[in-house]
Structure formats: C-alpha cells, structure tokens
DSSP file (Angstrom, degrees, kcal/mol; ACC not computed):
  #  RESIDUE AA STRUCTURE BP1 BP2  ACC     N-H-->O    O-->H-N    N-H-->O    O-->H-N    TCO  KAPPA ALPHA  PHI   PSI    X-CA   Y-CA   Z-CA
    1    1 A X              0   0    0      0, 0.0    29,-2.9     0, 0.0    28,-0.5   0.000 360.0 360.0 360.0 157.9    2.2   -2.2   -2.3
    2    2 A X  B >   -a   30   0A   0     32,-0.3     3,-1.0    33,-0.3    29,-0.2  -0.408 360.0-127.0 -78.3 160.6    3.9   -5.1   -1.6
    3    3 A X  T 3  S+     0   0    0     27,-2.5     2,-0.4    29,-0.3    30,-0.2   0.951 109.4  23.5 -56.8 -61.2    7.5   -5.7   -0.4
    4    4 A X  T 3  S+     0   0    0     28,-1.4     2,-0.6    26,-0.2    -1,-0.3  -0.740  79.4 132.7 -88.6  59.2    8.3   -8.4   -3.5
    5    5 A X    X   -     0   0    0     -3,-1.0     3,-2.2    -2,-0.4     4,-0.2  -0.877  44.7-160.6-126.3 103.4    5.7   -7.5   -6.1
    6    6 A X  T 3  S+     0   0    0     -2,-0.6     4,-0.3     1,-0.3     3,-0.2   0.558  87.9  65.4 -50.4  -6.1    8.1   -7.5   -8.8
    7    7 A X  T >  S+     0   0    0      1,-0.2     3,-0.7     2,-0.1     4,-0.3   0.944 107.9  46.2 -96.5 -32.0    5.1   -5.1  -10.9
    8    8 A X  T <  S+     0   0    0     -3,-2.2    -1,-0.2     1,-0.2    -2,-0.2   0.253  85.3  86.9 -85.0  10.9    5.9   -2.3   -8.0
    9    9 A X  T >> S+     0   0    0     -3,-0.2     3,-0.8     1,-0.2     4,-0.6   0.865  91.2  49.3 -74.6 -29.1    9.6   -2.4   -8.1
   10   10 A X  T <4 S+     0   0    0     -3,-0.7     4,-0.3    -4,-0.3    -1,-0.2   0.683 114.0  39.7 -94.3  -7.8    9.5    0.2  -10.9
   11   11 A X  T 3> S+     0   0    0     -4,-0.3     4,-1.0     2,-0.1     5,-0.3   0.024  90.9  90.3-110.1  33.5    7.4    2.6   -9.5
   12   12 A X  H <> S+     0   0    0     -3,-0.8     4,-2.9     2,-0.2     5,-0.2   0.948  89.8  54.8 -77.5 -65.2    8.8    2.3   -5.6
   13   13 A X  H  X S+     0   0    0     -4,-0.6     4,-3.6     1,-0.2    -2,-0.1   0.850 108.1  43.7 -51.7 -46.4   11.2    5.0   -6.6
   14   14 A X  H  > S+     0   0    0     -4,-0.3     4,-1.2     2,-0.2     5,-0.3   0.996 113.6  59.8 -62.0 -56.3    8.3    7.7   -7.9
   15   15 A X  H >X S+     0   0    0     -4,-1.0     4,-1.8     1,-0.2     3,-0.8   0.924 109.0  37.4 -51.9 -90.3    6.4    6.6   -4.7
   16   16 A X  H 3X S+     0   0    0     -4,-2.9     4,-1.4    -5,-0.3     5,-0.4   0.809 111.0  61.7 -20.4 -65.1    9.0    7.7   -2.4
   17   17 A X  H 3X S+     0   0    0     -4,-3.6     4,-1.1     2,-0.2    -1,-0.3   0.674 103.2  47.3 -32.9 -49.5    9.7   10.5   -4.3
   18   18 A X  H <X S+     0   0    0     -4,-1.2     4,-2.3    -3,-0.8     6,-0.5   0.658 103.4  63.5   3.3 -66.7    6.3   12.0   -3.9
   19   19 A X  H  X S+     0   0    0     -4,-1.8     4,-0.6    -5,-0.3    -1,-0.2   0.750 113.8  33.8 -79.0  -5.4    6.3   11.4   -0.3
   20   20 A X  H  < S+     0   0    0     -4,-1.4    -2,-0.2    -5,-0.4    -1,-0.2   0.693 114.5  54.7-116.3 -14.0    9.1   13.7    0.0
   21   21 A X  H  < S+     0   0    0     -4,-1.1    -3,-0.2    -5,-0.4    -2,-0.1   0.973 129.7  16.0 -65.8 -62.9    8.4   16.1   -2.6
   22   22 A X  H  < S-     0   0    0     -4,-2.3    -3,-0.1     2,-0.0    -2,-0.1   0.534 104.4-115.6-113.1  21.7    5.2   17.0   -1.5
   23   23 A X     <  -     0   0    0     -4,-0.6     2,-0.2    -5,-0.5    -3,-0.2   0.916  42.6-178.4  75.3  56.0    5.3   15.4    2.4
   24   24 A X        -     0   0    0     -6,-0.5    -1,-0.2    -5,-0.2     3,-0.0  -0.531  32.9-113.2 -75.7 141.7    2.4   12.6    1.9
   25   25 A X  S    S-     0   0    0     -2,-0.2     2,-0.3     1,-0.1    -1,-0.1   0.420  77.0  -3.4 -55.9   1.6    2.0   11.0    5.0
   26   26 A X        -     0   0    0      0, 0.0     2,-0.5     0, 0.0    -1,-0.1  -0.919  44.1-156.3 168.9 143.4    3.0    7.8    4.8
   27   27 A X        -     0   0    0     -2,-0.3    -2,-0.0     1,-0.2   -12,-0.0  -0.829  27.8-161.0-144.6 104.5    4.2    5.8    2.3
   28   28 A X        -     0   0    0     -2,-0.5    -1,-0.2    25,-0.0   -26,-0.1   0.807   7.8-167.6 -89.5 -58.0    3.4    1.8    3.5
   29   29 A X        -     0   0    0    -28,-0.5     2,-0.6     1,-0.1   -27,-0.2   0.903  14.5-150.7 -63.2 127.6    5.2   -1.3    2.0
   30   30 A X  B     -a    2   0A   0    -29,-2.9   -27,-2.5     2,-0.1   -26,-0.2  -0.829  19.7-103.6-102.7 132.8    3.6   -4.7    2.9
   31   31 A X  S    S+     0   0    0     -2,-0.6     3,-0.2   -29,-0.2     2,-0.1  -0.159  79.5  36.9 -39.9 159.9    5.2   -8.0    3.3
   32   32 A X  S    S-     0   0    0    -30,-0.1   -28,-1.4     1,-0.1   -29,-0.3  -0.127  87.4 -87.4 116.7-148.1    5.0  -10.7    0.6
   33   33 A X  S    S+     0   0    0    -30,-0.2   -27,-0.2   -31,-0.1    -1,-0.1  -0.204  72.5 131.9-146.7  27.2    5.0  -10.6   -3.5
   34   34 A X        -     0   0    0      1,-0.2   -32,-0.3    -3,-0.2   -30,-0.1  -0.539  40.3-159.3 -83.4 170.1    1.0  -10.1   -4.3
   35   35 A X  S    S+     0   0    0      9,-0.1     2,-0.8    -2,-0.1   -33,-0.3   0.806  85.1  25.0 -91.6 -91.6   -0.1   -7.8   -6.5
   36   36 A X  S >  S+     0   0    0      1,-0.2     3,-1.8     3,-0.1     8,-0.2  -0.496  72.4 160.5 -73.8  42.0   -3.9   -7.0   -5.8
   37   37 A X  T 3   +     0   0    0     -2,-0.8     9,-2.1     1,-0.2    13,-0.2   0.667  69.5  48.9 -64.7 -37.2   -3.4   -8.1   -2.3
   38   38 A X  T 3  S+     0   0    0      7,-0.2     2,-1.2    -3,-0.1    -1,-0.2   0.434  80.9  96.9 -73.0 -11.1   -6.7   -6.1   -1.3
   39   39 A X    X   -     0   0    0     -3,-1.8     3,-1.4     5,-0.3     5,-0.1  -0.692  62.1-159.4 -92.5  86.4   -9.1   -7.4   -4.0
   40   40 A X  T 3  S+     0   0    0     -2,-1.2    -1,-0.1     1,-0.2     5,-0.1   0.430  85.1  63.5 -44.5  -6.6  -11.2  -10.5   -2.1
   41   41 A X  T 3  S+     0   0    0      3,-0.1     2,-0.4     1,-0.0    -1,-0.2   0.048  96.1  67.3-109.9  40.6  -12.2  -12.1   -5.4
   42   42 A X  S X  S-     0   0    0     -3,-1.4     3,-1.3    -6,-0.1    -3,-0.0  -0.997  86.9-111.4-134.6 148.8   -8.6  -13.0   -6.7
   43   43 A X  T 3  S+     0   0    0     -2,-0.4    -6,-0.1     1,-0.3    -3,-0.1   0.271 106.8  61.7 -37.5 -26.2   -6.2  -15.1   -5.7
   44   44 A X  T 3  S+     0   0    0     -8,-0.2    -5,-0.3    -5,-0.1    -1,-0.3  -0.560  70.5 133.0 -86.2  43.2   -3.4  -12.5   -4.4
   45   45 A X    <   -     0   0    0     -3,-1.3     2,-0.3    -7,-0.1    -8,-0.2  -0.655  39.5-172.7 -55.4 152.5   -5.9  -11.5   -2.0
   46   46 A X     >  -     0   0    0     -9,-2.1     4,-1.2    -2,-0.3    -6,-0.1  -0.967   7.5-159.1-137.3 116.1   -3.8  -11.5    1.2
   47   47 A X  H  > S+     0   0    0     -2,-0.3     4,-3.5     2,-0.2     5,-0.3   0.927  87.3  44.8 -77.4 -22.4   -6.5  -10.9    4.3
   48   48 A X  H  > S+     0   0    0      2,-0.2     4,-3.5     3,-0.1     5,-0.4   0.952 122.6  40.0 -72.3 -65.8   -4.4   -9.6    7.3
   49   49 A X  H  > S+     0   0    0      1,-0.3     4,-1.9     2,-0.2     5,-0.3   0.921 114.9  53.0 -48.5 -51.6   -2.4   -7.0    4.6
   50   50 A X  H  X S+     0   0    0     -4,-1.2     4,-2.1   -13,-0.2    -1,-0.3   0.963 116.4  37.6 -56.9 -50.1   -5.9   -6.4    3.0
   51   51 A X  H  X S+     0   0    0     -4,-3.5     4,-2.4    -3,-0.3    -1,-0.2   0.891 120.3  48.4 -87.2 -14.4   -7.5   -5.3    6.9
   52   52 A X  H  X S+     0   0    0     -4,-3.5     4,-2.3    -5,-0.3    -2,-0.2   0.940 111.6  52.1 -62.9 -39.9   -4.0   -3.4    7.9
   53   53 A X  H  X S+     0   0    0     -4,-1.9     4,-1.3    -5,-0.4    -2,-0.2   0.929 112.0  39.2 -73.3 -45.5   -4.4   -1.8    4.5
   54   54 A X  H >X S+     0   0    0     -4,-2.1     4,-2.5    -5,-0.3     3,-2.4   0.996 113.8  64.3 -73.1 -61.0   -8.4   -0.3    5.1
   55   55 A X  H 3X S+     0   0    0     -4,-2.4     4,-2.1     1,-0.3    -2,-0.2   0.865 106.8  39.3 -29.0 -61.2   -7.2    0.5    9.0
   56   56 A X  H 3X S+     0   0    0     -4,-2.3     4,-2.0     2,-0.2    -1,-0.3   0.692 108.4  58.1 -71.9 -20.3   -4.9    2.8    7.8
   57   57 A X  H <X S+     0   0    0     -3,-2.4     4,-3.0    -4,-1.3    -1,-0.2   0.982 117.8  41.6 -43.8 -68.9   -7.3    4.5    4.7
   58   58 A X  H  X S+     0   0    0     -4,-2.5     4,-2.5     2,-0.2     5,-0.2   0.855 108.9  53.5 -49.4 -62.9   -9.7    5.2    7.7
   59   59 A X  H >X S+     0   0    0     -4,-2.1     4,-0.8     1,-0.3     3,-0.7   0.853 116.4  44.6 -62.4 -75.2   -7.0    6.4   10.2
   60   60 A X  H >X S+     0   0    0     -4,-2.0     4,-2.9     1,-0.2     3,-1.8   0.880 114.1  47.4 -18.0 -72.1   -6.1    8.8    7.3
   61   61 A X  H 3X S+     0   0    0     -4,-3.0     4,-1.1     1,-0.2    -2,-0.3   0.917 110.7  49.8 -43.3 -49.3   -9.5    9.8    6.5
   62   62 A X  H << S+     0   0    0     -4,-2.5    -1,-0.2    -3,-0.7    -2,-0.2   0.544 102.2  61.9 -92.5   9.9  -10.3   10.4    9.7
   63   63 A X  H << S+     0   0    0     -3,-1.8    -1,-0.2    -4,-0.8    -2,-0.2   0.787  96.8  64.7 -48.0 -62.1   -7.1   12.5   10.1
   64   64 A X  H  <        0   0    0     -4,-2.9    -2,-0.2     1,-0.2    -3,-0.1   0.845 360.0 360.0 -47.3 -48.7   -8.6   14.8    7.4
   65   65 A X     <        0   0    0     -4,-1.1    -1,-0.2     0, 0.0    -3,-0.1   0.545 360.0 360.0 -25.8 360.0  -11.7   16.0    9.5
C-alpha cells in the first residue's frame, strides 16, 4: 500500500498486526496517495512503485524454494 492512500489508513493497523502475530516477512509501505498504484490500465498506476512492488513478489517467491 501506499503511504497517503487515505482507503489503506484503516486497514494499516490489521496489516501490521499480522506481521507480528504471525512473523510475515515484510510488511512494505510505498510513497505517495494511489490506490491501485500496480494496475497499468488506470490512472493511479504509479511505474517505479508498481516495478519495486513485482521485485519484491519475486524476491519473496523465490525465498520460498
């Protein structure tokens, strides 16, 4: 999620929570206030946060192996 995307301020707190309840790896926050920041046909696409965002899927995934 993003840092200022007022629709993830109310779930921040469950997100955190989560990572310390059951020690999820990482818990990211991105700069600026998009929503869908990852979706490349709307308008809160953001591209740098959108290719940090897939690096770090993979780098996870390929954690798992």
């Amino acid at each position: 999620m993003m840092e200022d995307d007022e629709w993830c301020a109310e779930d921040l707190p469950a997100a955190r929570e989560l990572v310390e309840t059951i020690g999820a790896p990482s818990l990211f926050q991105y700069p600026g206030d998009r929503h869908l920041f990852a979706d490349s046909s709307l308008a809160d696409y953001d591209e740098g946060a959108a290719r940090l965002l897939v690096q770090r899927v993979l780098r996870f995934l390929d954690d798992l192996e």
